[in-house]
C-alpha positions in Angstrom: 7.5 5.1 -14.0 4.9 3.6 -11.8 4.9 0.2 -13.4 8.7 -0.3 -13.1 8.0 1.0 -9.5 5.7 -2.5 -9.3 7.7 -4.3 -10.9 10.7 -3.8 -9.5 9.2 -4.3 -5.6 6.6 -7.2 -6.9 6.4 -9.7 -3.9 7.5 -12.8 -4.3 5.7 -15.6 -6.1 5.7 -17.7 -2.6 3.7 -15.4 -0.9 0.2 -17.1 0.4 -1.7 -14.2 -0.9 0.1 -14.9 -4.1 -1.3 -18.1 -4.7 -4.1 -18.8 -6.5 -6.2 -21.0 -4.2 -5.9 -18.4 -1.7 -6.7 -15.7 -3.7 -9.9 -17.3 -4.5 -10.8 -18.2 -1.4 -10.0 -14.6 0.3 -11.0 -12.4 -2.5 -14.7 -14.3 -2.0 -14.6 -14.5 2.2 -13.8 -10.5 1.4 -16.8 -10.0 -0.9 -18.9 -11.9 1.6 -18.4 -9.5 4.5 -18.8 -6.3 2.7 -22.4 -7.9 0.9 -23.2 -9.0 4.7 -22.9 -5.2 5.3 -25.8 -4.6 2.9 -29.0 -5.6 5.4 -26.3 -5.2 8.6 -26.9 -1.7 7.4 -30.5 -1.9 7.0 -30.9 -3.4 10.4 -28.8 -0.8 12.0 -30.7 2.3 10.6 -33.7 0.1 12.1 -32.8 -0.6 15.5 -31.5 3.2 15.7 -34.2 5.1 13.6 -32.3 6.8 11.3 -34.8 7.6 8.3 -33.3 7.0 4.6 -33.6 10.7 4.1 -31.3 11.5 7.2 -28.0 11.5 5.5 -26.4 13.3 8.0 -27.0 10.7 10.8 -25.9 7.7 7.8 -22.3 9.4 7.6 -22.4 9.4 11.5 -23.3 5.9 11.6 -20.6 4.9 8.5 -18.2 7.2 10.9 -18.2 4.8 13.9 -18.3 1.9 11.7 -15.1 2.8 9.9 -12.9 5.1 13.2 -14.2 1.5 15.3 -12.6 -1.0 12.3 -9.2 1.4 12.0 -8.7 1.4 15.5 -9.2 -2.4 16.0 -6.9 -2.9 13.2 -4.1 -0.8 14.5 -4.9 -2.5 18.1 -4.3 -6.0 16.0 -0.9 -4.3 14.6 0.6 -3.2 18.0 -0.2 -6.6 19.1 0.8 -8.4 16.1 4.6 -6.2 17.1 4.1 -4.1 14.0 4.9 -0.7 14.2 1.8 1.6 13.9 3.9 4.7 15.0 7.3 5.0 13.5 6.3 6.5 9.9 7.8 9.1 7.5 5.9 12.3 7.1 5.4 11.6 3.7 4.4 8.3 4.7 1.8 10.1 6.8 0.5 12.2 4.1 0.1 9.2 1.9 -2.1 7.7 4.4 -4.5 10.7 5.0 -5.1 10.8 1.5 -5.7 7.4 1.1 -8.5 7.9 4.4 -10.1 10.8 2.4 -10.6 9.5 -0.9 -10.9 5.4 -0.5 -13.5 5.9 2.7 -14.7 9.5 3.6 -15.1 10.9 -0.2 -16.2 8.1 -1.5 -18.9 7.2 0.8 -20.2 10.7 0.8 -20.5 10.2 -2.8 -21.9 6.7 -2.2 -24.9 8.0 0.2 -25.6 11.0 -1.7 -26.0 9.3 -4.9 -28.3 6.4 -3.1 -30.4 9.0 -2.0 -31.6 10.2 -5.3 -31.9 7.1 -7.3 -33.0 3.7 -6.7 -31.3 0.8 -5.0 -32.0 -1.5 -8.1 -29.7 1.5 -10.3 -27.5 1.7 -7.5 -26.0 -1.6 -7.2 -25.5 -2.1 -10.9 -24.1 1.6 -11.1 -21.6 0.6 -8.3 -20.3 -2.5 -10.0 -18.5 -0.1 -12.5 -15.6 0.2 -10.3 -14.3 -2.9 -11.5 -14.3 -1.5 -14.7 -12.7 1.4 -13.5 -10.3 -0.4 -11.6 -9.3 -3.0 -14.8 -9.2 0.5 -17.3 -6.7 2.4 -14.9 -4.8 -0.8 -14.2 -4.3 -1.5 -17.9 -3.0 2.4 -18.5 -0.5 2.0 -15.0 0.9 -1.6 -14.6 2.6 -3.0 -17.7 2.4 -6.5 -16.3 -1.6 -6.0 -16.2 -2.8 -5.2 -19.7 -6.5 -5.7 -20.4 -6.9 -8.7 -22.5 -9.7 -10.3 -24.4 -10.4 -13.2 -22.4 -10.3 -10.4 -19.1 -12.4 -8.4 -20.9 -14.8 -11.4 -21.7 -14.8 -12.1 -18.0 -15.8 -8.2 -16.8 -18.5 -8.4 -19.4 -20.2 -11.6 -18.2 -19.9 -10.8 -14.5 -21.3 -7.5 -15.0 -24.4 -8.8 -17.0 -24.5 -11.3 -13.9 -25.0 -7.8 -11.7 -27.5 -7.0 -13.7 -29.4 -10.4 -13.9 -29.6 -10.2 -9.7 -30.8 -6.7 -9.5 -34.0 -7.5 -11.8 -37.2 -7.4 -10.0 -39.5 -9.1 -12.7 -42.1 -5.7 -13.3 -39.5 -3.0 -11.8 -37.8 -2.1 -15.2 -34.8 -0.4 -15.2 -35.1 3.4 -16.7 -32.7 6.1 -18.8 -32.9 8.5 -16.5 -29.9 10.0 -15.2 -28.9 12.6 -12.9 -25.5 13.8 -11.5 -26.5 13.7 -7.9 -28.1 10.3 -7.9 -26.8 8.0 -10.8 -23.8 10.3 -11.6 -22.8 10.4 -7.8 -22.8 6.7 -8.0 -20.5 6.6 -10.8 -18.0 9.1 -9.2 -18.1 6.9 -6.0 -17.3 3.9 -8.1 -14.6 5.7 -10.0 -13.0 7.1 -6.5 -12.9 4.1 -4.8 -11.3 2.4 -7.9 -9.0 5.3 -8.2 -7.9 5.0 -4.1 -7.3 1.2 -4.1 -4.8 1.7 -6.9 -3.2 4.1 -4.8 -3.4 2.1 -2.2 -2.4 -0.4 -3.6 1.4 1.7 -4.5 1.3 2.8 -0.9 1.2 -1.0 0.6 4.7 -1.3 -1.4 6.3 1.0 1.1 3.8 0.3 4.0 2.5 -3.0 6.1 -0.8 -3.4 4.6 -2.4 -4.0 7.9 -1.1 -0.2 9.1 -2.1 1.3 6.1 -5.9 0.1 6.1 -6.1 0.4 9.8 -4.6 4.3 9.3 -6.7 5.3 6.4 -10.0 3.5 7.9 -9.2 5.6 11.1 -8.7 8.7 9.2 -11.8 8.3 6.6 -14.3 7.1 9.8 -13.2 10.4 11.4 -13.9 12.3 9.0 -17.4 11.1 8.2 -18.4 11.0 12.0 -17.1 15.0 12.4 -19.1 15.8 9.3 -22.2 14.2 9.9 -22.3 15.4 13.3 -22.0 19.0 12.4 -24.5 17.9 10.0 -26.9 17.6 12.6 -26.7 13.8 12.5 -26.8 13.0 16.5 -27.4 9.3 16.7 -29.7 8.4 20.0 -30.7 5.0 21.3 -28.0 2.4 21.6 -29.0 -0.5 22.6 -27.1 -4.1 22.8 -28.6 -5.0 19.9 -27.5 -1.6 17.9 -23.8 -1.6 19.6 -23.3 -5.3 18.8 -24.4 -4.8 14.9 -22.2 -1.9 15.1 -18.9 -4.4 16.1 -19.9 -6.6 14.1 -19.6 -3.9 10.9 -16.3 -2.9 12.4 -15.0 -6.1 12.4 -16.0 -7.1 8.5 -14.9 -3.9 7.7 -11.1 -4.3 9.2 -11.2 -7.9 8.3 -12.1 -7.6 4.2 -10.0 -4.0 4.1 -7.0 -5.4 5.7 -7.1 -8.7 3.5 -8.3 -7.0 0.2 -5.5 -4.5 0.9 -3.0 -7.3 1.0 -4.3 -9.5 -1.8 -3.9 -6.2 -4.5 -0.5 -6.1 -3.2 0.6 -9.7 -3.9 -1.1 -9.7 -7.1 -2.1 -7.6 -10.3 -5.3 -5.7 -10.0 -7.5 -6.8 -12.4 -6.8 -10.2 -11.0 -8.5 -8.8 -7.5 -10.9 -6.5 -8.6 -12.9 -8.8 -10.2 -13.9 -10.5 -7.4 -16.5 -7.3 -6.4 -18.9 -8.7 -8.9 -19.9 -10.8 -6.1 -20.0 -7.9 -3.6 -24.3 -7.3 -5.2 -24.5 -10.8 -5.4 -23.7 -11.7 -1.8 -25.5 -8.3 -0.8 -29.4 -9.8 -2.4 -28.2 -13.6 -1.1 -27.8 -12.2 2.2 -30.7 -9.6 2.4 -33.0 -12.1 1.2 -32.2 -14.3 3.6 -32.0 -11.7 7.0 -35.0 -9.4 5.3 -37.5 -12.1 4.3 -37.3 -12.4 1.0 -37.2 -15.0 -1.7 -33.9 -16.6 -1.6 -34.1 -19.3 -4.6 -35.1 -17.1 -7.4 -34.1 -17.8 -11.1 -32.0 -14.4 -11.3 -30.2 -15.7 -8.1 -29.0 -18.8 -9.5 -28.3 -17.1 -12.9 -26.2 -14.3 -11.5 -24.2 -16.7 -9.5 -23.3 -18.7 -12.5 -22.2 -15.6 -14.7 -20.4 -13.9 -12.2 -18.4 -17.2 -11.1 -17.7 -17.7 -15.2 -16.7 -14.7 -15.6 -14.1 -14.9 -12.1 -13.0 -17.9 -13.6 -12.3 -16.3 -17.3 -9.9 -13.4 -15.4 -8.0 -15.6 -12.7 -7.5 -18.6 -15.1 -5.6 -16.2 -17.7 -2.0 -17.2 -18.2 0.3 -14.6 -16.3 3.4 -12.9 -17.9 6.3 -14.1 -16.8 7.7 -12.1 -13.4 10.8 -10.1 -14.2 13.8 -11.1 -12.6 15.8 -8.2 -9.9 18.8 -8.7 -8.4 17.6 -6.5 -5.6 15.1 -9.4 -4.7 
């Protein structure tokens, strides 16, 4: 039922975001913003104190972040002449789910499970959503069937997570808990989950509104609850504020672009792309944090994860079905 729903309502083939090239090119600028958002992070706790073990304050933080990017985007919207307003009520309710699950739920999730495991386990637990996201597309979308040549590709880019989270001595363990590496998992899973929803919801909905909506309603969610967590954030500065715009701006640039690349194209073609998401992340926190940037791992990682992007988008596509409604 779904699938023919796709189908049925595919964009066209002309469409920019349709084009390979472009899907490359903003599928990587996308990945590039959200690993920038890796030591942004970092230097935000800093600069406004918030201790690792102060999740409360984080999900502040993240709150701001994500209400500031939604309401810039909807700001971009109203500008843009799109109407930001004029919605269904089922429309509506598809957007507050979206908010809940693909940023408040799933970044509780996220945090909780960072907190009780290591950052090394972390990342490479988190690059599971793109297996998540390939499985439930190959079970919703007949036109987006996992294949061995995809599969090849998730395999090698996932070993290329890998290779970039080892830290020569710091060996990777079997232990495994459900609110550290389990919570990690779910997170993955939920966000996977959400951007295939999302991604039905973009059919009926300007995918510039929709991210802007569910960012808005996600980031005000996490701000109430971590302030009634006790999280009150103190000591903005002009440094801190303009970190903070800069997060909200990567965050409603890559959400709104992701957002309207998995509409103009099948999901496993998108979703593979977030193999560079860890990759990006240790690039750019090596360079901003002071750490080796030309490592061996580095280089290798890079390699795999690029072959295995290039196994998954280079795959011939079916052929589009034709609809006299189009």
């Amino acid at each position: 039922m779904l699938s023919g729903c796709v189908n049925s309502t595919h964009a066209p083939a002309t469409s920019v975001f349709s084009r390979p090239r472009y899907l490359v090119l903003l599928a990587t600028l996308c990945c590039l913003l959200w690993g920038s958002a890796y030591p942004a992070i970092k230097g935000g706790y800093a600069l406004l104190g918030i201790a690792r073990s102060d999740t409360a304050a984080q999900l502040a933080f993240a709150g701001w972040r994500f209400l500031l990017a939604g309401a810039l985007l909807l700001a971009m919207a109203r500008l843009m002449g799109k109407s930001v307003w004029a919605l269904a009520p089922v429309q509506w309710g598809q957007l507050g789910l979206l908010g809940l699950a693909q940023t408040a739920l799933q970044y509780v999730f996220f945090y909780v499970g960072l907190a009780n495991t290591t950052g090394v386990k972390a990342s490479i637990l988190n690059a599971t959503g793109t297996f998540f996201s390939v499985l439930l597309a190959h079970f919703l979308y007949a036109n987006d069937r996992l294949s061995r040549r995809k599969a090849m590709g998730c395999a090698v880019g996932f070993v290329g997570v890998m290779v970039v989270n080892l830290r020569g001595a710091q060996g990777l363990d079997a232990e495994f808990t459900l609110l550290g590496e389990g919570f990690i998992v779910i997170a993955a899973f939920v966000l996977s989950a959400a951007s295939i929803y999302g991604k039905r919801v973009s059919q009926s909905i300007d995918p510039m509104v929709m991210t802007g909506w569910q960012l808005g309603i996600g980031g005000l969610v996490l701000l109430l609850g971590g302030l009634a967590g006790g999280g009150d954030i103190r000591g903005w500065s002009a440094g801190s504020l303009a970190l903070l715009g800069y997060m909200a701006v990567l965050s409603a640039v890559a959400f709104a672009l992701w957002a309207a690349l998995l509409k103009h194209n099948r999901v496993g073609q998108v979703t593979v792309f977030n193999f560079l998401i860890p990759v990006f992340g240790a690039l750019l926190s090596a360079l901003f944090l002071g750490e080796a940037v030309l490592e061996w791992r580095n280089l290798a990682a890079l390699v795999m994860v690029c072959g295995g992007i290039w196994l998954v988008t280079t795959e011939a596509q079916p052929p589009r079905p034709v609809s006299s409604s189009t």
